[in-house]
Residue frames relative to the residue before (quaternion, step in Angstrom):
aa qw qx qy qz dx dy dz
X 1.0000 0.0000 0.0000 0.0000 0.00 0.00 0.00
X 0.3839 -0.8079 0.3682 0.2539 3.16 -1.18 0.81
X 0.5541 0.5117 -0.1874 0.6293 3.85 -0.36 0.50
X 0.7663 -0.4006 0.4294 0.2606 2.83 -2.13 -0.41
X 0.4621 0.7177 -0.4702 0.2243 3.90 1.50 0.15
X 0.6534 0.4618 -0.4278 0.4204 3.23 1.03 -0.35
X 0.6035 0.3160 -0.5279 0.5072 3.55 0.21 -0.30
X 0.5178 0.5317 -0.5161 0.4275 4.05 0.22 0.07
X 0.5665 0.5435 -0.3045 0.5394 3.57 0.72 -1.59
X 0.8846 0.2857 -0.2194 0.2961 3.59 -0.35 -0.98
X 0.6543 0.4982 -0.3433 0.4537 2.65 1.04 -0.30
X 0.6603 0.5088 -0.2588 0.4880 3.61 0.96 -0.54
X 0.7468 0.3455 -0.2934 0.4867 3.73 1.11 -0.35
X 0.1820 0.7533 -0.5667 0.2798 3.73 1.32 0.41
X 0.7322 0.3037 -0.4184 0.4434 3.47 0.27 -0.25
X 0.6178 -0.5459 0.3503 0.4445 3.36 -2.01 0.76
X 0.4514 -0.6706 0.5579 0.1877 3.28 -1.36 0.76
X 0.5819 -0.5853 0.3985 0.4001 3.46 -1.36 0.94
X 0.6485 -0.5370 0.4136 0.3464 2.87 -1.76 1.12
X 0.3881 -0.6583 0.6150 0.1943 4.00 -1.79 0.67
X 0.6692 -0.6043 0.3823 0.2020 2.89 -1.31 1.36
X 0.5287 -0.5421 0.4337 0.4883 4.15 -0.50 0.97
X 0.2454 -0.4645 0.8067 0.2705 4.00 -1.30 0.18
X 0.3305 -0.4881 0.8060 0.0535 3.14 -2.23 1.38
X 0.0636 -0.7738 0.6261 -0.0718 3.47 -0.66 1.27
X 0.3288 -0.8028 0.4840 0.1147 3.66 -0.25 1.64
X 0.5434 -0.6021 0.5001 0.3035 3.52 -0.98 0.48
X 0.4568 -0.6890 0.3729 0.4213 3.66 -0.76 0.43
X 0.5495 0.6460 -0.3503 0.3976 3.29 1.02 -0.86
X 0.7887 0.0920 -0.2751 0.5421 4.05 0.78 -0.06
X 0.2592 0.5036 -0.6567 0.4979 3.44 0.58 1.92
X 0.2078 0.7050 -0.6773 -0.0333 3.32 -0.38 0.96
X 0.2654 -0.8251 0.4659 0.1781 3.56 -0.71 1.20
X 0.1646 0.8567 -0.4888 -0.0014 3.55 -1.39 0.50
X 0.4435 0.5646 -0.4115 0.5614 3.61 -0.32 0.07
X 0.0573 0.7927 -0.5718 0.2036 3.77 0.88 1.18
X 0.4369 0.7012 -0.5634 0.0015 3.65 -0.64 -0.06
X 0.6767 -0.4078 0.3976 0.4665 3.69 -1.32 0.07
X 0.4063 0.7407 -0.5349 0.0147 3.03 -1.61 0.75
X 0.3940 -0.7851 0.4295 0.2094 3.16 -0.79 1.68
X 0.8225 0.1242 -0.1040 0.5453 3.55 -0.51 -1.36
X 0.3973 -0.7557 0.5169 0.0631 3.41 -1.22 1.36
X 0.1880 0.7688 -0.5798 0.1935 3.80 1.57 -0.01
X 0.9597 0.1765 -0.0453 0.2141 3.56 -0.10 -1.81
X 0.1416 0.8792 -0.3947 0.2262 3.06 1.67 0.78
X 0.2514 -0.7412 0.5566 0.2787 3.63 -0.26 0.87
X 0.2280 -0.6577 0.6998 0.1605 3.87 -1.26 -0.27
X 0.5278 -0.6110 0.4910 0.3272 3.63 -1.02 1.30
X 0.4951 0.3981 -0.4940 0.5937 4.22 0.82 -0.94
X 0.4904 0.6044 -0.6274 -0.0239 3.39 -1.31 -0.60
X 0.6692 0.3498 -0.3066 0.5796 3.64 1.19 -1.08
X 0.6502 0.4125 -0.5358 0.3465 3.78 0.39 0.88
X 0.6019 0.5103 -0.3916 0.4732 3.23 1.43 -0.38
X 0.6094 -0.5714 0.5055 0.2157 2.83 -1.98 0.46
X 0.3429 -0.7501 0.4924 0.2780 4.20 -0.29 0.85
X 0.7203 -0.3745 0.4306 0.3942 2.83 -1.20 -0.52
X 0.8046 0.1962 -0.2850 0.4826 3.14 0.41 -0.92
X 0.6051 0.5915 -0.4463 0.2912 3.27 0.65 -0.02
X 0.4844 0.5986 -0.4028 0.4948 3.29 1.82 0.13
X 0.6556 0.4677 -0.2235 0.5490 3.36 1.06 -1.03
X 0.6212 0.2741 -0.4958 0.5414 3.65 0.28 0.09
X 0.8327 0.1919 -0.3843 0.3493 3.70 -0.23 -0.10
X 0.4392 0.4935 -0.5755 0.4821 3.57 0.96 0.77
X 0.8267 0.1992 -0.4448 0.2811 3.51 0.35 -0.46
X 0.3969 0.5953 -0.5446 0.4376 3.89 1.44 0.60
X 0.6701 0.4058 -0.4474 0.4314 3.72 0.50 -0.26
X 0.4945 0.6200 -0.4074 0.4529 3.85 1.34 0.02
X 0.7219 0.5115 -0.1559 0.4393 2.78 0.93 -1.37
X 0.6710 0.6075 -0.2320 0.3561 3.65 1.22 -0.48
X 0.6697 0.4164 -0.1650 0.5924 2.60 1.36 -1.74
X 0.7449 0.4865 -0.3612 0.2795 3.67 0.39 -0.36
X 0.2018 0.6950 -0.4409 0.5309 3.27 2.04 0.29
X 0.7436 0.4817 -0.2112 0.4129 3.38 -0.16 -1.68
X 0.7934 0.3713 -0.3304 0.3514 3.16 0.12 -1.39
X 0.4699 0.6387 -0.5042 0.3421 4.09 1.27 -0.82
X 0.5162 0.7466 -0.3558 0.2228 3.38 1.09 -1.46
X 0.7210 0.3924 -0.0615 0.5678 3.24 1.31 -1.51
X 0.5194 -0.5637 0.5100 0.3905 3.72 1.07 0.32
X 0.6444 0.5410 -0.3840 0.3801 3.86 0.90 0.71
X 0.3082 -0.7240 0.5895 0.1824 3.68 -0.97 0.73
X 0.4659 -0.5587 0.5599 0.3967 3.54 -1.44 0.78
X 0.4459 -0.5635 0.6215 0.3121 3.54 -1.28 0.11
X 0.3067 -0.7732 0.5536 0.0405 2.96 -1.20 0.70
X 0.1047 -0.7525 0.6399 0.1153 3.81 -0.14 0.44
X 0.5544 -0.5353 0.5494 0.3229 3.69 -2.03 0.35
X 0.3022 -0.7270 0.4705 0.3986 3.43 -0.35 0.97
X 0.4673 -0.5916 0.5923 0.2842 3.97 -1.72 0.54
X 0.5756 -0.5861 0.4955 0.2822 3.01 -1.64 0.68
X 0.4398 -0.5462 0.5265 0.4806 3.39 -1.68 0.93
X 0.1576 -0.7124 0.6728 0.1222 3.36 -1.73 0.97
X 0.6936 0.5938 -0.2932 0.2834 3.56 1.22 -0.71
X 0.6795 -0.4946 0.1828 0.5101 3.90 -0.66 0.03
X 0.8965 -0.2759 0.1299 0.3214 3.52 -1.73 0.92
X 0.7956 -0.0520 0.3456 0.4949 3.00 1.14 -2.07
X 0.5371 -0.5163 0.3775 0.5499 4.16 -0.64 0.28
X 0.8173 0.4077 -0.1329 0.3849 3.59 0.77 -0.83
X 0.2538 0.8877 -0.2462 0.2950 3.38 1.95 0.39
X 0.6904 -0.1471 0.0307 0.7076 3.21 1.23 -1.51
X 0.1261 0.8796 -0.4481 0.0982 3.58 0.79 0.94
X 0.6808 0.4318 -0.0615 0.5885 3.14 1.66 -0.86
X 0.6540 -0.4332 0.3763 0.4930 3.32 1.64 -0.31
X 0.5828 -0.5175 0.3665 0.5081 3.85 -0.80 -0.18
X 0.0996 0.7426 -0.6616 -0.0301 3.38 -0.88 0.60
X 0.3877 0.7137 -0.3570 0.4614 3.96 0.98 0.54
X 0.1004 -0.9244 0.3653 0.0447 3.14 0.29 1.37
X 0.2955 0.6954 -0.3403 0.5597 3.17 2.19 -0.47
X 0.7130 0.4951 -0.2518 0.4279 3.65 0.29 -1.60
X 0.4594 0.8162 -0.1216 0.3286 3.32 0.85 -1.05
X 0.7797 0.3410 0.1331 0.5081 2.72 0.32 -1.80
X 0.8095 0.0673 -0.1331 0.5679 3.79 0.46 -0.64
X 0.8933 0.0410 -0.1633 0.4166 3.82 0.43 0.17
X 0.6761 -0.6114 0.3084 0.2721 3.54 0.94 1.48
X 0.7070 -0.2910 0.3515 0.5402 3.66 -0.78 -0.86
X 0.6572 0.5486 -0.3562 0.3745 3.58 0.80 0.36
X 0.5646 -0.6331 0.4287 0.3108 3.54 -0.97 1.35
X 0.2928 -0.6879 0.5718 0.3377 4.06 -0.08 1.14
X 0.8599 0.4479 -0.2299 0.0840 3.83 0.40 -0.27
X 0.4450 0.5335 -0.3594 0.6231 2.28 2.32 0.60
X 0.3921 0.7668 -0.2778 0.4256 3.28 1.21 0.20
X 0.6694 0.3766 -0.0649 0.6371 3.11 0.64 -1.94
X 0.4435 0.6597 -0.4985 0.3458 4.49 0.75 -0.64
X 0.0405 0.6755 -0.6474 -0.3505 2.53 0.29 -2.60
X 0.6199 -0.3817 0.1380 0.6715 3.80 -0.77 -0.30
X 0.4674 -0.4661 0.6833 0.3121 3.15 -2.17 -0.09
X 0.5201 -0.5558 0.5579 0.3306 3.45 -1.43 1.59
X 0.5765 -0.4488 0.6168 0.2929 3.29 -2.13 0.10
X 0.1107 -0.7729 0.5703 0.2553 3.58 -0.91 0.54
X 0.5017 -0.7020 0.4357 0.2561 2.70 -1.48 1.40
X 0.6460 -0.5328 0.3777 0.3951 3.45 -1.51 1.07
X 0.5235 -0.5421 0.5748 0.3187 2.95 -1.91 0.31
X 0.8408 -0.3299 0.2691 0.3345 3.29 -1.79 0.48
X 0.1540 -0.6738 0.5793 0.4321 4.25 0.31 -0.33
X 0.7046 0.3564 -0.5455 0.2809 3.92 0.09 -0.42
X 0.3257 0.6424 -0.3933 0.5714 3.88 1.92 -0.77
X 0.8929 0.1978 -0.3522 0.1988 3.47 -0.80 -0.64
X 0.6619 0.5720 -0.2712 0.4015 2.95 1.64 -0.94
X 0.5676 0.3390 -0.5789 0.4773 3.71 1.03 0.00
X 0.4977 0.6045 -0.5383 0.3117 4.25 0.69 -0.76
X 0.8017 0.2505 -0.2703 0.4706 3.68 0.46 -0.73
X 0.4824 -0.6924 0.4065 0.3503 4.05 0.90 -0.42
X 0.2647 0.7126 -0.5532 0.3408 3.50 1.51 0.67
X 0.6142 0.4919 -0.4505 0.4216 3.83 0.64 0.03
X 0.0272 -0.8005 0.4448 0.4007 3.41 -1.03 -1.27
X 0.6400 0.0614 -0.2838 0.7114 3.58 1.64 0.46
X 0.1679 0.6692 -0.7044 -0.1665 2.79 -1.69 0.02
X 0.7023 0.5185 -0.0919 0.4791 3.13 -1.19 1.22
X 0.0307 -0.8437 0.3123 0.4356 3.18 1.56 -1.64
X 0.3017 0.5194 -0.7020 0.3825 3.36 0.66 1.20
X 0.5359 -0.6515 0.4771 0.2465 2.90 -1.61 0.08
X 0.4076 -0.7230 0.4891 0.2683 3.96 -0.46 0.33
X 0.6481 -0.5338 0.5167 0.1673 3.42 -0.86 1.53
X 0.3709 -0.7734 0.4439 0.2593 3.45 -0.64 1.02
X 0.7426 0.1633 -0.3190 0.5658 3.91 -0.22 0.76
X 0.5989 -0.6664 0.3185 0.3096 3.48 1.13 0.62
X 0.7530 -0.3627 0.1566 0.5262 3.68 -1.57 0.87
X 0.7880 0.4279 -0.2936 0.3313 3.85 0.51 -1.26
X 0.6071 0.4880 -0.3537 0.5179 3.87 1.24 -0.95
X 0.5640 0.5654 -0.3666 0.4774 4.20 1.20 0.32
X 0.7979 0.2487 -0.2415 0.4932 2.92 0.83 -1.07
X 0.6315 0.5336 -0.4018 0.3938 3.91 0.85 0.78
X 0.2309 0.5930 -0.3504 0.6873 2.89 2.42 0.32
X 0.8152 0.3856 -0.2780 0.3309 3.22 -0.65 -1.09
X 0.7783 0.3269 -0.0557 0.5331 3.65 1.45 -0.84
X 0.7096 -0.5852 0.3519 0.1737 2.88 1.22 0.77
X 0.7268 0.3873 -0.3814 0.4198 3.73 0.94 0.20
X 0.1422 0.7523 -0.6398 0.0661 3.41 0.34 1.03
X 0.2768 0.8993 -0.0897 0.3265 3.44 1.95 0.00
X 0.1106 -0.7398 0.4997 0.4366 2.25 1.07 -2.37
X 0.3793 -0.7867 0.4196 0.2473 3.58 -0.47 0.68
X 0.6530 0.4301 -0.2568 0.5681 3.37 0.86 0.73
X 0.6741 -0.6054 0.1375 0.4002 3.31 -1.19 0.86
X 0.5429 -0.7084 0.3188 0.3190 3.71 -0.91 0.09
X 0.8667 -0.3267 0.0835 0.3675 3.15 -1.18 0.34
X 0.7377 0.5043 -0.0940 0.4390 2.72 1.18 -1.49
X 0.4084 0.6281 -0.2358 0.6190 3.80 1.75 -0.39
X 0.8598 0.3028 -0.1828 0.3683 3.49 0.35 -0.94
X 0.4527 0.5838 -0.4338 0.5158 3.06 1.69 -0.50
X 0.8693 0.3185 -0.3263 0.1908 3.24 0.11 -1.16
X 0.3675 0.7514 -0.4069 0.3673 3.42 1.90 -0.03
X 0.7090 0.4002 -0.1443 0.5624 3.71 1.05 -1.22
X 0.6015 0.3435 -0.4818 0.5367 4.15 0.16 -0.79
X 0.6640 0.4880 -0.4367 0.3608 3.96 0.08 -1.10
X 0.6303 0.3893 -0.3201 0.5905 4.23 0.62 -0.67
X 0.5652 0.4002 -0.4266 0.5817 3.82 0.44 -0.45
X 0.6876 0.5053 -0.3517 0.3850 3.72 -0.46 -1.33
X 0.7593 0.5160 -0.2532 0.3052 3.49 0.43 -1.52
X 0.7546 0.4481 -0.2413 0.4142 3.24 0.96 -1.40
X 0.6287 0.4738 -0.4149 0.4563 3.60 1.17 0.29
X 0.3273 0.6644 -0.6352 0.2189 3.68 1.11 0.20
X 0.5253 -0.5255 0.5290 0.4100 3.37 -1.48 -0.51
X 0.7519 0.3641 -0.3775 0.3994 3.82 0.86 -0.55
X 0.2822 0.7476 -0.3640 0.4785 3.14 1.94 0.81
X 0.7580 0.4812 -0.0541 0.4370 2.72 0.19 -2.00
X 0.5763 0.5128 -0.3434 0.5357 3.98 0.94 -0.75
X 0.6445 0.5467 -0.3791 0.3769 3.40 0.64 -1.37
X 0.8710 0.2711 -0.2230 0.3436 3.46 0.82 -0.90
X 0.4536 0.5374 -0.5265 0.4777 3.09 1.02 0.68
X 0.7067 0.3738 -0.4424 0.4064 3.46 0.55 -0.32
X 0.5529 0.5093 -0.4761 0.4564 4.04 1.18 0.13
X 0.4600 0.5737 -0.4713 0.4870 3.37 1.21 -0.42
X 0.7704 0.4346 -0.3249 0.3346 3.22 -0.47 -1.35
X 0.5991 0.5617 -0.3086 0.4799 3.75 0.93 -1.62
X 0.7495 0.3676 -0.2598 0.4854 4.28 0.84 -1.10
X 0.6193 0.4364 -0.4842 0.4378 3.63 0.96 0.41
X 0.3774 0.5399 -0.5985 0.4559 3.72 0.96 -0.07
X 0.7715 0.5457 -0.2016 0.2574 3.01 0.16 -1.67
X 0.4059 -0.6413 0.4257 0.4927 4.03 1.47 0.07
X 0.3949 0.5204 -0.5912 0.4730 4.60 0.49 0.68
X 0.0997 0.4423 -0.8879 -0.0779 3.63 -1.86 -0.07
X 0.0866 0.4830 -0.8438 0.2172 3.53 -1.40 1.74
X 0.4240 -0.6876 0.5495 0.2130 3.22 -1.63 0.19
X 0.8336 0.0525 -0.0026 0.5499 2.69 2.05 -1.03
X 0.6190 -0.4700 0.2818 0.5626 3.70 -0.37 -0.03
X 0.6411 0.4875 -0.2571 0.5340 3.77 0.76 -0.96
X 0.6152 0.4575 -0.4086 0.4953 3.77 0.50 -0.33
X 0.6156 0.4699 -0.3764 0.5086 3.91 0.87 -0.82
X 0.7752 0.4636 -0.2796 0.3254 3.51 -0.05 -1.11
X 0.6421 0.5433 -0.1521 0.5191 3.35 1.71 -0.75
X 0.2238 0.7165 -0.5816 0.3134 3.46 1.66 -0.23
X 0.2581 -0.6462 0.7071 0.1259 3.87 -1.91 0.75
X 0.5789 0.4975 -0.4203 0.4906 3.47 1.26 0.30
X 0.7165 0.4128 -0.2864 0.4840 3.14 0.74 0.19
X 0.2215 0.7137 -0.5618 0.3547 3.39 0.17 2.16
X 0.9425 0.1043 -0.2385 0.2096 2.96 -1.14 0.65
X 0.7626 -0.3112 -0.1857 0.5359 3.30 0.24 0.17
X 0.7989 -0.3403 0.3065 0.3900 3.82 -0.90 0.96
X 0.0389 0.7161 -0.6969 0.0064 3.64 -0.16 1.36
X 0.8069 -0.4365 0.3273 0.2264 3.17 -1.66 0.75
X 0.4708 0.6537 -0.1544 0.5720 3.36 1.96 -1.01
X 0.7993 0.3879 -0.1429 0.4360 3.28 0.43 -1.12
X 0.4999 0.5037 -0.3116 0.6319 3.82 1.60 -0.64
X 0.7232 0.3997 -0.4499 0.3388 3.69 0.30 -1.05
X 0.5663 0.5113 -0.4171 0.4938 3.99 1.30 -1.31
X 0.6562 0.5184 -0.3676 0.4070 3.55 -0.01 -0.75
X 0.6015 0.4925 -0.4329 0.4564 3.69 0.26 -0.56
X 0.7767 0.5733 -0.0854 0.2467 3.03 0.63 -2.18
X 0.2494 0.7590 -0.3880 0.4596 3.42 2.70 -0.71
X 0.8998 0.3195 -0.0658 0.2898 2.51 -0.54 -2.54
X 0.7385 0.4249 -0.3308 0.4059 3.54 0.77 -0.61
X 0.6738 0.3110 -0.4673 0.4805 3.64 0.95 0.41
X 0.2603 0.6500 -0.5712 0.4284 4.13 1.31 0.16
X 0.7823 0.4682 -0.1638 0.3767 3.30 0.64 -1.82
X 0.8651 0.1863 -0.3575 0.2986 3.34 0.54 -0.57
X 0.4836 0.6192 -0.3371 0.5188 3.10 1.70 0.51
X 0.6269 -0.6882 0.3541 0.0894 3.37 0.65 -0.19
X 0.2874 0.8959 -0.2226 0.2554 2.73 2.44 -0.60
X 0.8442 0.3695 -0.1750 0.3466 3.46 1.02 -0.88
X 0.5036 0.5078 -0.3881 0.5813 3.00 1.71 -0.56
X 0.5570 0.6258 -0.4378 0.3263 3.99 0.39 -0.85
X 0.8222 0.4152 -0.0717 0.3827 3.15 0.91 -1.72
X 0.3689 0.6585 -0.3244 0.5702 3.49 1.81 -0.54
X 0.8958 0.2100 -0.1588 0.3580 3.32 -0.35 -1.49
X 0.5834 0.4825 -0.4754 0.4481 3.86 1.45 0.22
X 0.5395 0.4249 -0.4696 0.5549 4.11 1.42 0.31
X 0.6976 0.4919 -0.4252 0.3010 3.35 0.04 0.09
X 0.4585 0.5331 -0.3264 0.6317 3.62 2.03 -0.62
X 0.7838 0.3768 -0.2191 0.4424 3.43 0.41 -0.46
X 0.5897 0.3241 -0.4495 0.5875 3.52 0.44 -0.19
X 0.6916 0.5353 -0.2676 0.4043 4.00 0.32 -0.39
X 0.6040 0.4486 -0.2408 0.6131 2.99 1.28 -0.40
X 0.6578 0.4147 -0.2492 0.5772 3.76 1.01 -0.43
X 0.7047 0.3460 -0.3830 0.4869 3.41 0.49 -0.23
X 0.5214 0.5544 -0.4705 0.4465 3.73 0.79 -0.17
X 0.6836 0.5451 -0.2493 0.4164 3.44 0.88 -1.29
X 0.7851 0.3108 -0.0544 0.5330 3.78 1.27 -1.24
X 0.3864 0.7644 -0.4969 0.1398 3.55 1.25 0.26
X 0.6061 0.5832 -0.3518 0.4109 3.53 0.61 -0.50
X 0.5711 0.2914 -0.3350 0.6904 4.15 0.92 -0.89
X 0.5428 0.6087 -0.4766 0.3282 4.10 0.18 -0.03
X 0.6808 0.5232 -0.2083 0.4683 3.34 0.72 -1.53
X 0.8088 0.5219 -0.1775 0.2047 2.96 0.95 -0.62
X 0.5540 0.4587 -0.2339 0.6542 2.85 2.17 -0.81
X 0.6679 0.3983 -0.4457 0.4435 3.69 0.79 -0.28
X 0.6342 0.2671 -0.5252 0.5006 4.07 0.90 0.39
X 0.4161 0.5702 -0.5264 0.4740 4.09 0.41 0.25
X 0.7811 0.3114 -0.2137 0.4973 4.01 0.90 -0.89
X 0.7674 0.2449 -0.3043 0.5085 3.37 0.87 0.07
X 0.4775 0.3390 -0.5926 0.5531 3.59 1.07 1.28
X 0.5588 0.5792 -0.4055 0.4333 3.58 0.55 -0.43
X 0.4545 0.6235 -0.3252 0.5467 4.08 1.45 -1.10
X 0.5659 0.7565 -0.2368 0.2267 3.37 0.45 -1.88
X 0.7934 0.4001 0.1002 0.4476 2.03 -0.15 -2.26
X 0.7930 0.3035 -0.3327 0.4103 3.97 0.54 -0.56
X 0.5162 0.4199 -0.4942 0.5595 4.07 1.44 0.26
X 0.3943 0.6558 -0.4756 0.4339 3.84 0.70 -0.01
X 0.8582 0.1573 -0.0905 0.4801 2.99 0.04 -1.45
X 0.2774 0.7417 -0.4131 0.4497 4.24 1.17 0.08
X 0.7845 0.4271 -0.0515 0.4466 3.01 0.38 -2.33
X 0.6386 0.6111 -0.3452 0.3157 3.57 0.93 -0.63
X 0.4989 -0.6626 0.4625 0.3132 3.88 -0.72 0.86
């Protein structure tokens, strides 16, 4: 989030959060996968969960309405939200980017298993604390100031009231479970599991012994800056993914599975995906407001 929403966010969701619908977890044996097709770079790969999850920007629009809330409140008290410089995006392209592992042959080629844009960052400065009289009305550790009175869970646990995310502003439990068991689930199919034995096999020509694509990219020998070693495995990834198929194989066994979970969980679905789009609402509502 950009700004001050996350210290808003956290602070406002400190309390225990409602309990998450059970995940229906399907057996593998009635995942029957299809809709095989080639595919190299995995950047724009849709994902049946997506309209329950929570985008990007839809994080960023309701991080900066909870700015915009709490900093209502805080004027109240003759205080301003702090503002921080927003950081650069360092993390991968997309949810589906290195989901499968590296499959970016560009990437590949000039910065190994490393994100070239956290690279090019370097570290990320420390941000500098907020104010203590600022935070302490943001969280309600005060109780006047001034002599007004402070807003019980403070300026930020109001303005996630006011918007609706006692929730949480992001997707729910159940949503996320099924984002992660479905990538877990998948990679144990069997027309999975083949897939990677034949990238295995294709990355021992190639002088690698991985079992799997995740086991390469995860190499611990491969730290600091991009050794020639590490550019050559990396090529050798994407170009057996490719001629093996590895990604389309593995692509189209999350999508039987996330589909197969959402049939099972549609009903607690509907529900967290209208909880995120009143919650959406509710934060261009208050954006749009003068």
């Amino acid at each position: 989030m950009a700004s001050a929403g996350l210290l808003v966010l956290l602070t406002a969701c400190s309390a225990t959060p409602p309990a998450a619908d059970p995940l229906e977890v399907p057996s593998l044996e009635s995942i029957v996968v299809d809709g095989i097709r080639p595919i190299g770079d995995s950047t724009s790969l849709p994902l049946p969960i997506d309209p329950y999850q929570w985008s990007d920007s839809d994080t960023r629009t309701m991080g900066r309405a909870l700015d915009r809330a709490a900093g209502r409140c805080l004027s109240g008290f003759g205080l301003a939200m702090p503002v921080t410089p927003a950081m650069p995006d360092v993390g991968p392209a997309s949810v589906t980017a290195r989901r499968y592992g590296l499959t970016s042959g560009s990437e590949a080629a000039t910065s190994g298993y490393r994100l070239k844009a956290a690279m090019d960052a370097g570290p990320r400065p420390a941000p500098s604390p907020p104010d203590p009289e600022v935070a302490a009305v943001l969280r309600g550790t005060t109780g006047r100031v001034g002599g007004r009175v402070v807003p019980a869970g403070g300026c930020a646990g109001q303005a996630a009231a006011e918007l609706g995310a006692g929730a949480r502003p992001g997707a729910a439990d159940l949503v996320q479970d099924i984002n992660t068991r479905s990538w877990e689930l998948s990679r144990t199919h069997p027309v999975v599991t083949a897939a990677f034995r034949a990238w295995s096999a294709c990355m021992k020509k190639a002088g690698a012994d991985y079992p799997d694509p995740m086991a390469a990219m995860n190499d611990r020998r491969f730290t600091g800056v991009p050794s020639p070693r590490e550019i050559a495995v990396a090529r050798a990834d994407v170009a057996c993914k490719t001629a093996t198929n590895t990604t389309g194989i593995w692509y189209a066994a999350e999508v039987a599975v996330q589909r197969k979970m959402i049939e099972r969980n549609q009903s607690a679905l509907d529900v967290a995906k209208r909880v995120k789009n009143d919650q959406l609402a509710l934060a261009r509502k208050t954006l749009a407001a003068p």
